[in-house]
C-alpha atoms as an extended CHARMM CRD file, in Angstrom:
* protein
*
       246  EXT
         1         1  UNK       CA            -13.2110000000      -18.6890000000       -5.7490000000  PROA      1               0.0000000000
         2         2  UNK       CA             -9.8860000000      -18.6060000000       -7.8100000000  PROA      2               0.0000000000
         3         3  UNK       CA             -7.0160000000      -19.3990000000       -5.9560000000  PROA      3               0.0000000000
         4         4  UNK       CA             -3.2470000000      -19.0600000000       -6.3810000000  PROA      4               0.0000000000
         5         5  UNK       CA             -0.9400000000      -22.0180000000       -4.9310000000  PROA      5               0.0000000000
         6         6  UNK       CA              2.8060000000      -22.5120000000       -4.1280000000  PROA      6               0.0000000000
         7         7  UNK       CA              4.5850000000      -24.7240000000       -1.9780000000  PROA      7               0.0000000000
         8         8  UNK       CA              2.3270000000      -24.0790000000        1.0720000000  PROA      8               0.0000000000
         9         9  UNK       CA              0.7690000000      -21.0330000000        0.6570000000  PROA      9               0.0000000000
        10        10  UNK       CA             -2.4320000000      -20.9300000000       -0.9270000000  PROA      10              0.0000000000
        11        11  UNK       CA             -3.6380000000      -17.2470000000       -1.9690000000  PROA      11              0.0000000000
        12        12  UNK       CA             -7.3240000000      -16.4080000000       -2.7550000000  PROA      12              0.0000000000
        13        13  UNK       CA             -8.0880000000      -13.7520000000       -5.5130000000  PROA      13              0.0000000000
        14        14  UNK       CA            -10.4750000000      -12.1090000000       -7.5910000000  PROA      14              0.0000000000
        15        15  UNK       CA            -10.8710000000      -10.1790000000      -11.0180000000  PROA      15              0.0000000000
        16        16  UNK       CA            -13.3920000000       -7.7430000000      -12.1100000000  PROA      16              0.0000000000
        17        17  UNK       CA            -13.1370000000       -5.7830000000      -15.3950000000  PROA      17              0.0000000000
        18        18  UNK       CA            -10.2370000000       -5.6530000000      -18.4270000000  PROA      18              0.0000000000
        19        19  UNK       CA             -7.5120000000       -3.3810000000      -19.3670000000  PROA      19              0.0000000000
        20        20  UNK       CA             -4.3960000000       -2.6470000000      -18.0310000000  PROA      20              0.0000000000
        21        21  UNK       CA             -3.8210000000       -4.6940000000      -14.6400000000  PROA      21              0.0000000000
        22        22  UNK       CA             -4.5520000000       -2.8110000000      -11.6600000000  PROA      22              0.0000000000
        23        23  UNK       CA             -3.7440000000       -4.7940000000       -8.0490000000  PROA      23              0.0000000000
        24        24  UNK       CA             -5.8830000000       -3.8450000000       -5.3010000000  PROA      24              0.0000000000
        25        25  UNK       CA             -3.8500000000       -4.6540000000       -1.5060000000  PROA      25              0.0000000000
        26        26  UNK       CA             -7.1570000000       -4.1140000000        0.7790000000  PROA      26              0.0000000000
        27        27  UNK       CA             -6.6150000000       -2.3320000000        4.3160000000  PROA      27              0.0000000000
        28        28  UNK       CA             -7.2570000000       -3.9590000000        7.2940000000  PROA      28              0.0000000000
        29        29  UNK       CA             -3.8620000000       -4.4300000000        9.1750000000  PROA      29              0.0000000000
        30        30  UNK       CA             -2.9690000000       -7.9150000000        8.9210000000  PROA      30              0.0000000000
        31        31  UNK       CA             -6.8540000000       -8.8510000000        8.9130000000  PROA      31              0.0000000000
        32        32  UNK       CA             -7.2870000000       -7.2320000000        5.4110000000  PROA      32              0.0000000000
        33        33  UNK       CA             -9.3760000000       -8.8560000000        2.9630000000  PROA      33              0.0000000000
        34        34  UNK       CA            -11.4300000000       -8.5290000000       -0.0430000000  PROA      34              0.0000000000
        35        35  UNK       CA            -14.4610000000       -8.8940000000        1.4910000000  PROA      35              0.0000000000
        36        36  UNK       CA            -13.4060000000       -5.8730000000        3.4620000000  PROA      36              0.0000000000
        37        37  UNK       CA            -13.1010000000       -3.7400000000        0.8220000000  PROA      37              0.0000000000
        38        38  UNK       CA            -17.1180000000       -3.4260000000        0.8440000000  PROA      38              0.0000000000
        39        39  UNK       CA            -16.6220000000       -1.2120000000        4.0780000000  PROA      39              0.0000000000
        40        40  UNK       CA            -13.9280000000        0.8490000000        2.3550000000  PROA      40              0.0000000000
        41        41  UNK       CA            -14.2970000000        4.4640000000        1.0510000000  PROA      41              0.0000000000
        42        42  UNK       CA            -14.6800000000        2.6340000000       -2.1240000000  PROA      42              0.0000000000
        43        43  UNK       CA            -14.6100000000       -0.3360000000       -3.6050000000  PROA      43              0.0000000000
        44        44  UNK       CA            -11.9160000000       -0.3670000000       -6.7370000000  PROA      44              0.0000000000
        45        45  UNK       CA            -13.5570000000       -3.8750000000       -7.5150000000  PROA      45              0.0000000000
        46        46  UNK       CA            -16.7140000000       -1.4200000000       -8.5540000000  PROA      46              0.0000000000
        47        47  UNK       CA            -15.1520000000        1.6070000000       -9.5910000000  PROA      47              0.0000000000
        48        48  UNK       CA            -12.1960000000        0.8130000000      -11.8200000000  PROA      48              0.0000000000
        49        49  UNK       CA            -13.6100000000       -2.2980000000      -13.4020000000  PROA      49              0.0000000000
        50        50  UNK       CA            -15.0680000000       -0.4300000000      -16.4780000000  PROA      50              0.0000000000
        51        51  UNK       CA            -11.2390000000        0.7490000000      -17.8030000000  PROA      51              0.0000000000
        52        52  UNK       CA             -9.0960000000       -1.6190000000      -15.7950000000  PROA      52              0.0000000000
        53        53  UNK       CA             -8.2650000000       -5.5630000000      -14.8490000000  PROA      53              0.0000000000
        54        54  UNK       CA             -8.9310000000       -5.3100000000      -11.3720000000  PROA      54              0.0000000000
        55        55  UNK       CA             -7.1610000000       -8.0000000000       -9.0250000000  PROA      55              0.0000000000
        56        56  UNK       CA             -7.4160000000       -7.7920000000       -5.7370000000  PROA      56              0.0000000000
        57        57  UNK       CA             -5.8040000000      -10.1340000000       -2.9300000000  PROA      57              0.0000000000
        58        58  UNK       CA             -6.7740000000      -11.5930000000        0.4860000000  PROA      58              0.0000000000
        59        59  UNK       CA             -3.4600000000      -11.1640000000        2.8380000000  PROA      59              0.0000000000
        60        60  UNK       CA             -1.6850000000      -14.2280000000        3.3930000000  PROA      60              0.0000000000
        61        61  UNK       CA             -3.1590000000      -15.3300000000        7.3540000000  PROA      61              0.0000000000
        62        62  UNK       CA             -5.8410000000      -12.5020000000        7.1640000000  PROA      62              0.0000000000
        63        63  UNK       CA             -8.7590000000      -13.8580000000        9.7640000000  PROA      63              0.0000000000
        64        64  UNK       CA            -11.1120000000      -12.5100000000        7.2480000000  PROA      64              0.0000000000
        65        65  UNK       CA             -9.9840000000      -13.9590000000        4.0360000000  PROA      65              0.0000000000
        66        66  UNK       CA             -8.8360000000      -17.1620000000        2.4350000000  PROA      66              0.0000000000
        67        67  UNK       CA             -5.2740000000      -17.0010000000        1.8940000000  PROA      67              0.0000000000
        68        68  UNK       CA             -3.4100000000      -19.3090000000        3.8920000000  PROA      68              0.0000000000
        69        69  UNK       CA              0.4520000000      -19.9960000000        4.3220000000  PROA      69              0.0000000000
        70        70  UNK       CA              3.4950000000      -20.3690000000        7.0980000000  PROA      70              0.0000000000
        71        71  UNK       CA              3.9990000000      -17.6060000000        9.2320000000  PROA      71              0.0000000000
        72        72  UNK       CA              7.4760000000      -16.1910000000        8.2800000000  PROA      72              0.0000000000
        73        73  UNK       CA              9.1630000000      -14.8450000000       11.3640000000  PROA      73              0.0000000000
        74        74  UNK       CA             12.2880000000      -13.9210000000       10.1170000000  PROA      74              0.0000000000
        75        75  UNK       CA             10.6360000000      -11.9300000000        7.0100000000  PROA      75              0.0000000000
        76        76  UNK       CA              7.0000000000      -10.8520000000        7.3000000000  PROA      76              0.0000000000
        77        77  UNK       CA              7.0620000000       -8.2580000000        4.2450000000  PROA      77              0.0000000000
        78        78  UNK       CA              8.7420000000       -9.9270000000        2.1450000000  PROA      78              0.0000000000
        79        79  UNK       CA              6.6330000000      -12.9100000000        2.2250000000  PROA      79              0.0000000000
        80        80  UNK       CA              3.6090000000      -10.9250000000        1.3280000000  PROA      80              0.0000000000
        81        81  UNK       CA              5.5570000000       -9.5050000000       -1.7190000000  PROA      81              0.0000000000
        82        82  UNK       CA              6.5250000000      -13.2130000000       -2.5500000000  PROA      82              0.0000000000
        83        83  UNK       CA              2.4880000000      -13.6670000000       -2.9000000000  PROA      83              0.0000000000
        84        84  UNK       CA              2.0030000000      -10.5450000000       -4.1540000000  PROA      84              0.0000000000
        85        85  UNK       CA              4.2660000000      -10.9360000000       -7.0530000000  PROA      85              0.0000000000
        86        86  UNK       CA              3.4720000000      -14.7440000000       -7.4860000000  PROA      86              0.0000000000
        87        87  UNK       CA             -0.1310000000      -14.3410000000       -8.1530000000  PROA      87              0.0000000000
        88        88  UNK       CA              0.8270000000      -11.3340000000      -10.7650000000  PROA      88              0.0000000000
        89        89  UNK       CA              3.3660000000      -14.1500000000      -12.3790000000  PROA      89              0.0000000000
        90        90  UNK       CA              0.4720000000      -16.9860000000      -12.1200000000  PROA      90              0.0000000000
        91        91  UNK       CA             -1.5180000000      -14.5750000000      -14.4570000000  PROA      91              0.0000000000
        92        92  UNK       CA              0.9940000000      -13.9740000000      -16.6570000000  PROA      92              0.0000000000
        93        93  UNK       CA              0.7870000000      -10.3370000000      -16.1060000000  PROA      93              0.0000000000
        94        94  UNK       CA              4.2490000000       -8.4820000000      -16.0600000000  PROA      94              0.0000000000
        95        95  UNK       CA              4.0740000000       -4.9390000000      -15.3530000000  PROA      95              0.0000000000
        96        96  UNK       CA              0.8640000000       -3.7500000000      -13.2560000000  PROA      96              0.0000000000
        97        97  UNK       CA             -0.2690000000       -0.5490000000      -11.5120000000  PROA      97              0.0000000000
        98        98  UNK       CA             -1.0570000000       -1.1190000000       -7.5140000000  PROA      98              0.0000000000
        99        99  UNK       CA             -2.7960000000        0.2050000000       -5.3670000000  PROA      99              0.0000000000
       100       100  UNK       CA             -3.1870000000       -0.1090000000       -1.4860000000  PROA      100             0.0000000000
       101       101  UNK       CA             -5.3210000000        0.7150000000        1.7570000000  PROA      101             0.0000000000
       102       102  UNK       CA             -3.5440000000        1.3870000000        5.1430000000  PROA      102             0.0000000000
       103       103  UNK       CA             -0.8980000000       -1.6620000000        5.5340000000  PROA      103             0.0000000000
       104       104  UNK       CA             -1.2690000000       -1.8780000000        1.5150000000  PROA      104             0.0000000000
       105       105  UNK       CA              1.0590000000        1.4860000000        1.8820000000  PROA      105             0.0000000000
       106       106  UNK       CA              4.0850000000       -0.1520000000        3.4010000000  PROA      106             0.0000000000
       107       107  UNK       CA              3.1960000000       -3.0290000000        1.0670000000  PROA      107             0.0000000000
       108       108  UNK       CA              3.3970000000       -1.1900000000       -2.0430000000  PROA      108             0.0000000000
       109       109  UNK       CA              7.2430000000        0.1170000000       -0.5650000000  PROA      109             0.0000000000
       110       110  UNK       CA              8.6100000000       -3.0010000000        0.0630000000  PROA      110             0.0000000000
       111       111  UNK       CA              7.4680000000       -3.8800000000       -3.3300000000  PROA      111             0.0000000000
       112       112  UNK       CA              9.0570000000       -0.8160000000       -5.1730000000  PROA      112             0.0000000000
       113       113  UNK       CA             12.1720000000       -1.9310000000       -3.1760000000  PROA      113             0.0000000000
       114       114  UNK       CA             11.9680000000       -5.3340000000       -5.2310000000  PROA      114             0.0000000000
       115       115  UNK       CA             10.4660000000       -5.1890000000       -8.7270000000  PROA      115             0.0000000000
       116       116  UNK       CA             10.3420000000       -1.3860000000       -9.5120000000  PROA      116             0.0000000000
       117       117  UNK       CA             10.5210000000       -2.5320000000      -12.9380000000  PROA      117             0.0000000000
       118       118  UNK       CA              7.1620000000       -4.3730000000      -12.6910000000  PROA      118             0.0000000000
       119       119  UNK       CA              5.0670000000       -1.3050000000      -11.3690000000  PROA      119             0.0000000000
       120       120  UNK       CA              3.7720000000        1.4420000000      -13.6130000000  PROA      120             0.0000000000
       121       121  UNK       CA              2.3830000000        3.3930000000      -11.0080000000  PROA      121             0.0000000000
       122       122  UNK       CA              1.1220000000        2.6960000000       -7.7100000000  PROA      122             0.0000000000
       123       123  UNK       CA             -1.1190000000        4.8770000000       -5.5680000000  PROA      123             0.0000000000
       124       124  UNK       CA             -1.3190000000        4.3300000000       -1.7780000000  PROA      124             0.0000000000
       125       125  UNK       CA             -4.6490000000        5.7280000000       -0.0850000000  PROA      125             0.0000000000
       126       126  UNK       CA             -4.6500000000        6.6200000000        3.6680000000  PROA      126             0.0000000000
       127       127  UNK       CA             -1.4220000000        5.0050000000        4.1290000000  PROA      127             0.0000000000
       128       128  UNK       CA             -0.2400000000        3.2470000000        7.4910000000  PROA      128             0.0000000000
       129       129  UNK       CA              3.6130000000        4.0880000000        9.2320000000  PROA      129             0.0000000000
       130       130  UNK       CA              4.9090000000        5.0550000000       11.9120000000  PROA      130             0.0000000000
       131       131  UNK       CA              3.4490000000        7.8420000000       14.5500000000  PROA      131             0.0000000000
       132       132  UNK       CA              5.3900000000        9.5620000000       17.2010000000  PROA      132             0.0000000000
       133       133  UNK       CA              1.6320000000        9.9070000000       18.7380000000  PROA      133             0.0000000000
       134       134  UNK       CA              0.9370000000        6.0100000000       18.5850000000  PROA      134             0.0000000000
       135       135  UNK       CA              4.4490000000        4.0580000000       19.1740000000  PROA      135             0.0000000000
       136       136  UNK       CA              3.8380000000        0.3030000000       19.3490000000  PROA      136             0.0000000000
       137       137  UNK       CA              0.6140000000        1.1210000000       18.3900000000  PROA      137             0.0000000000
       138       138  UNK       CA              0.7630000000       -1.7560000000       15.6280000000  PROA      138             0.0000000000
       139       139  UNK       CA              1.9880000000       -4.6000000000       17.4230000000  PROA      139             0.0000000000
       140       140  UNK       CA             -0.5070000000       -3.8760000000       20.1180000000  PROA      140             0.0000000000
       141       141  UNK       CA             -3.1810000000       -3.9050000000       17.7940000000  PROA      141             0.0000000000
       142       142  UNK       CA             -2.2410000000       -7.0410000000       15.7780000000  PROA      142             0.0000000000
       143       143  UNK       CA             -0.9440000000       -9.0770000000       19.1150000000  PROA      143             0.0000000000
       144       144  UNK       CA             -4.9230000000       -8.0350000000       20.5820000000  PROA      144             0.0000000000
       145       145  UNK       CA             -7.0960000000       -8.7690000000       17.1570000000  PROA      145             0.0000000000
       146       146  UNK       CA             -5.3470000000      -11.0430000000       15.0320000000  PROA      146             0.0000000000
       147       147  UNK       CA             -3.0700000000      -13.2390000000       16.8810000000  PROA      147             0.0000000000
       148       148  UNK       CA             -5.3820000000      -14.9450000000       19.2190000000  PROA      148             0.0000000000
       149       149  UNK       CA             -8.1340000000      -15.5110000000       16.3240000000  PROA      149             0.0000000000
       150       150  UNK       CA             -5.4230000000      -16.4710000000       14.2390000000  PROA      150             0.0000000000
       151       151  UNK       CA             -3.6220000000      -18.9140000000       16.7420000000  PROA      151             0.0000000000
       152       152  UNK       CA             -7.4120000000      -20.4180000000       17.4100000000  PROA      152             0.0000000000
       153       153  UNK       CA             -7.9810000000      -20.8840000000       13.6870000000  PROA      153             0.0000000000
       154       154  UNK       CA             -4.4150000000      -22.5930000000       13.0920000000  PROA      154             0.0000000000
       155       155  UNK       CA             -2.8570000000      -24.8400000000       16.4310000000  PROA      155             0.0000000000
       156       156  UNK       CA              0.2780000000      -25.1180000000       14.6780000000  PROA      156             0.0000000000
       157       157  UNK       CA              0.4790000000      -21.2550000000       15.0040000000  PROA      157             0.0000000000
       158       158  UNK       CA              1.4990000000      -20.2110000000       18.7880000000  PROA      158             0.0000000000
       159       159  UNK       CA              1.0910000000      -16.6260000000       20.5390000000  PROA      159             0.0000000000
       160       160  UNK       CA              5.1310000000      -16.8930000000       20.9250000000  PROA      160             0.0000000000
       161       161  UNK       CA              5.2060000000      -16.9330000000       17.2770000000  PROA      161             0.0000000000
       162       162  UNK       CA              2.6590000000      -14.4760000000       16.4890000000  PROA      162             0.0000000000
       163       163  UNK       CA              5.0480000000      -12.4190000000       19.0600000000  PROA      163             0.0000000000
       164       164  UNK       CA              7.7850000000      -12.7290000000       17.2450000000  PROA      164             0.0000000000
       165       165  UNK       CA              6.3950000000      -11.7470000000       13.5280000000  PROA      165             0.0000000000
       166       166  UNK       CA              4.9650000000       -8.9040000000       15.1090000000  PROA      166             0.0000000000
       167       167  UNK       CA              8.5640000000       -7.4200000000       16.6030000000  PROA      167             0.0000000000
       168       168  UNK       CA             10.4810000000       -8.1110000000       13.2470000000  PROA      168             0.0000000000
       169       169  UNK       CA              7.5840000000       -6.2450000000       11.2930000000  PROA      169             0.0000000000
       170       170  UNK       CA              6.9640000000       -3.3730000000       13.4240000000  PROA      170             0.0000000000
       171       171  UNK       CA             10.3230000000       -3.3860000000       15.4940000000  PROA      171             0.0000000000
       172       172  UNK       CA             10.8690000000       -0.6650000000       17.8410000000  PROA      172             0.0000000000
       173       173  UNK       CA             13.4510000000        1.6290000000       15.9400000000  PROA      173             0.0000000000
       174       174  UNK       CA             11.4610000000        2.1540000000       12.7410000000  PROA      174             0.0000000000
       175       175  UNK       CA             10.2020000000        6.3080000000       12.4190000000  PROA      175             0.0000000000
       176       176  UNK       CA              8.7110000000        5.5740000000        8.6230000000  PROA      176             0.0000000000
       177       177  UNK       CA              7.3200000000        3.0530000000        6.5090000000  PROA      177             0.0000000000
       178       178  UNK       CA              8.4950000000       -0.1090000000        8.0690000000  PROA      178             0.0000000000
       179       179  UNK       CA              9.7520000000       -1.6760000000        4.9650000000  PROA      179             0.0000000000
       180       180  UNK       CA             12.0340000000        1.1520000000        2.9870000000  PROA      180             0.0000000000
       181       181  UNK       CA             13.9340000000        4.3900000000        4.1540000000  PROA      181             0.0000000000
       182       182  UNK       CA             13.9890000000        7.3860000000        3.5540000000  PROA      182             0.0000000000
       183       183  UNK       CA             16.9080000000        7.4310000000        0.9230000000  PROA      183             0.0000000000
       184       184  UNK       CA             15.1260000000        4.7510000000       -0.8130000000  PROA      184             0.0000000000
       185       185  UNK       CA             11.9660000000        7.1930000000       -1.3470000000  PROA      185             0.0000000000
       186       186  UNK       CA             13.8510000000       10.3600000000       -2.1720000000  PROA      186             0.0000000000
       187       187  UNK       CA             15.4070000000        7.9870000000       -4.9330000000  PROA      187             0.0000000000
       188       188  UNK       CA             12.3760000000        6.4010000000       -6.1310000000  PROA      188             0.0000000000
       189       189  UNK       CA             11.0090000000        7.5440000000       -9.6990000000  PROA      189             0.0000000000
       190       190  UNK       CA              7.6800000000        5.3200000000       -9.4960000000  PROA      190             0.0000000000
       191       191  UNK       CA              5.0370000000        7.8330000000      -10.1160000000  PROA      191             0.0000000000
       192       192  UNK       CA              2.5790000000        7.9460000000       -6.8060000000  PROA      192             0.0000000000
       193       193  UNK       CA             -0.4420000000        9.4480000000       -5.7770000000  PROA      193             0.0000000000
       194       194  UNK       CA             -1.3710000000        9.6650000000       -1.8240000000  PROA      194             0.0000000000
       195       195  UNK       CA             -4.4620000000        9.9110000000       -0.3870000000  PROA      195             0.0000000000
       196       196  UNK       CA             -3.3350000000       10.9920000000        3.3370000000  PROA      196             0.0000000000
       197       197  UNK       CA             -5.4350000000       10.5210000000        6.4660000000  PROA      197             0.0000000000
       198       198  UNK       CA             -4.8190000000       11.4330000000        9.7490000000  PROA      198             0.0000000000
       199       199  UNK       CA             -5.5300000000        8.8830000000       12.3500000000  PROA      199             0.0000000000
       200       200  UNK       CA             -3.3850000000        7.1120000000       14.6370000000  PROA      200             0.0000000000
       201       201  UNK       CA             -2.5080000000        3.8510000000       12.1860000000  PROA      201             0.0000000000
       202       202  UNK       CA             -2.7090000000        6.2570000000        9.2740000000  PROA      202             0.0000000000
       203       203  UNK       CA             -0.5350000000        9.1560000000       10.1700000000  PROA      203             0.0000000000
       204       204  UNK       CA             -1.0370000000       12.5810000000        8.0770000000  PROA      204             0.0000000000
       205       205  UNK       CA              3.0020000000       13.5420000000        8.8540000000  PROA      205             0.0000000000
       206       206  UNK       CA              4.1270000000       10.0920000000        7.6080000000  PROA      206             0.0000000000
       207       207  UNK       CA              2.4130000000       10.5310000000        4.1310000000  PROA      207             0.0000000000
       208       208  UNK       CA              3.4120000000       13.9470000000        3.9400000000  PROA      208             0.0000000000
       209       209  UNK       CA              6.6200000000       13.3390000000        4.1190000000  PROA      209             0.0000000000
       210       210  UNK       CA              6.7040000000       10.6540000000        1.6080000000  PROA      210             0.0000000000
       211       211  UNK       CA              4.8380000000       12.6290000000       -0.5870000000  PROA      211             0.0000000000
       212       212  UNK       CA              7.8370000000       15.7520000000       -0.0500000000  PROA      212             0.0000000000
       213       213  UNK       CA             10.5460000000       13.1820000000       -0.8050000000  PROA      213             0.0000000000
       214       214  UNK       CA              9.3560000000       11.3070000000       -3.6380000000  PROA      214             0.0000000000
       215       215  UNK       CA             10.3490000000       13.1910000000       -6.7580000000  PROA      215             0.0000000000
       216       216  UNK       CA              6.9970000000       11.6980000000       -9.1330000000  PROA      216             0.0000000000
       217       217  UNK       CA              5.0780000000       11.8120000000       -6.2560000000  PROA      217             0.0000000000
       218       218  UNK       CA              1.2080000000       13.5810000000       -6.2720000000  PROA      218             0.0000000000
       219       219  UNK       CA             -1.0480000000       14.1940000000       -2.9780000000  PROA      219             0.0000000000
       220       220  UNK       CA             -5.1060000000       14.2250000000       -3.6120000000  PROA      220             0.0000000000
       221       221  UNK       CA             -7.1130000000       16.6000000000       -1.2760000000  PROA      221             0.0000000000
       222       222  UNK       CA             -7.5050000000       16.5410000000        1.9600000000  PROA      222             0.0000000000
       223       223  UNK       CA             -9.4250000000       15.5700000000        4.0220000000  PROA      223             0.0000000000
       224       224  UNK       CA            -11.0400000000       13.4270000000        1.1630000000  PROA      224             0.0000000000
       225       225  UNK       CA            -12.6050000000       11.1340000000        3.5390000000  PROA      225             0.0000000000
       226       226  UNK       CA            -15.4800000000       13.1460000000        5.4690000000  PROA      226             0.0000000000
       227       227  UNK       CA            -18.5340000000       12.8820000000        2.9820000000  PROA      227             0.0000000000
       228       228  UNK       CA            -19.4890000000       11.5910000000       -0.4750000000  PROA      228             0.0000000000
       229       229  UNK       CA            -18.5530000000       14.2660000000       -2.7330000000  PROA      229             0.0000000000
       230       230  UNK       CA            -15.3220000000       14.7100000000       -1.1620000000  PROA      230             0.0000000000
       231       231  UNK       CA            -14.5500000000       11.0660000000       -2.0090000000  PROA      231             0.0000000000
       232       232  UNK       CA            -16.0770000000       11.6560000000       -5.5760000000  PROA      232             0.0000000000
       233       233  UNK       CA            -13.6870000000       14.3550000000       -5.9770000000  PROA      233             0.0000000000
       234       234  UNK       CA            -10.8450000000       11.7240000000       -4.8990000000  PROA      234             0.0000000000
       235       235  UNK       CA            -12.2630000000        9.3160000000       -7.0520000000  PROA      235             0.0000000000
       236       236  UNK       CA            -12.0040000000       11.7730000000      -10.3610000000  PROA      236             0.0000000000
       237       237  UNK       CA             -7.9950000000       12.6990000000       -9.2150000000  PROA      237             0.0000000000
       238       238  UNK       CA             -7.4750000000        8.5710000000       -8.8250000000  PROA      238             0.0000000000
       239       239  UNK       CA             -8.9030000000        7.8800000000      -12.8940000000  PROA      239             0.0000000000
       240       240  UNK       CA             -6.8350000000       10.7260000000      -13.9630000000  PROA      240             0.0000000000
       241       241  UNK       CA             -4.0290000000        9.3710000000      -12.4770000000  PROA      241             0.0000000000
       242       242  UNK       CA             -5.2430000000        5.3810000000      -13.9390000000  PROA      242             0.0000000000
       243       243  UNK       CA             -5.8470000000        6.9100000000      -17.1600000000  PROA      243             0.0000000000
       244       244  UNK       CA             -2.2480000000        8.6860000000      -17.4240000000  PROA      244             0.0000000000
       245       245  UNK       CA             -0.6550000000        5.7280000000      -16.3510000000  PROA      245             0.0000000000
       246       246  UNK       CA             -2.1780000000        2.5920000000      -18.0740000000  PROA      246             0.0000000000
């Protein structure tokens, strides 16, 4: 398994295909993996490795992955961008389409907020924010299914900890994205395609509205997730949008 190292943050990758980089941010919450991505709607490991470099990344902590590092209180986004954008230096790749599943959304933000000139395109599919239906409903989940496991798998990690990297990344004032505003979308020229859901860590409103204020900004069908050829017909809007991008 290739792996990308700095100071003391080790982050496990993996390539299919060639072409024009494509990197894949699986969903999960802050349990996403790669292996994970075999229980997505698709796997872009699969499906884009035939006209693109596919690179996809195990979070940093992620109980089901391999990446390992400290766990940044004071800056929990930014130190996934930091590995993000480290492993696309390690490969010597410069600029790079992106895409991203649930927490991959706010991801892919916070990293148009610091290398816009490094991303081609980026396309964020059933995107995670905030709901006025389901406040705190992400630092419940994470404090309940990946704290504990985490603080098990790493002593050095406490629940106090885990408590307060939760409440700096999902703090109780945010109504959006978590890592950008909404100024910072209407002014962002990145061209996007969202695939919206509508479930309580994947609110419909939220990606609507970043899909309204976005000026280069495309929405696939919805819903696209409730059988095959619905996610087929995703699937053809997603490789037009690779292909007019690369």
């Amino acid at each position: 398994m290739p792996f990308f190292e700095k100071g003391e943050t080790r982050i496990h990758y993996e390539e299919a295909g060639s072409g024009f980089p494509l990197l894949v941010i699986p969903g999960g919450g802050l349990n996403a993996s790669i292996a994970g991505l075999a229980t997505h709607d698709f796997n872009p490991l699969e499906e884009f490795k035939d006209t693109h470099r596919v690179i996809a990344i195990d979070l940093r902590n992620s109980n089901g992955g391999e990446s390992t590092g400290p766990l940044e209180v004071d800056r929990p986004w930014d130190a996934h961008a930091d590995d993000q954008l480290g492993l696309m230096d390690h490969l010597g790749i410069d600029k790079f389409l992106v895409m991203g599943f649930c927490i991959g959304g706010p991801f892919i933000w916070n990293l148009l907020s610091k290398a816009p000139e490094r991303i081609v395109a980026a396309m964020l599919v059933h995107p995670s924010g905030y709901s006025p239906d389901a406040p705190g409903y992400f630092y419940k989940m994470n404090t309940e299914k990946w704290g504990p496991t985490l603080c098990e798998r790493r002593p050095e990690i406490t629940m106090e900890m885990v408590d307060a990297f939760l409440t700096t990344m999902y703090p109780d004032d945010s109504d959006f994205v978590f890592t950008v505003d909404r100024d910072f979308v209407r002014n962002c020229q990145t061209p996007l395609l969202i695939l919206p859901d509508d479930i309580p860590p994947h609110p419909y409103a939220m990606a609507m509205e970043t899909a309204h204020l976005a000026p280069n900004a495309q929405v696939s069908l919805f819903p696209w997730r409730t059988a095959p050829e619905t996610i087929a017909m995703a699937l053809r809007h997603i490789k037009t949008f690779l292909a007019a991008h690369s």
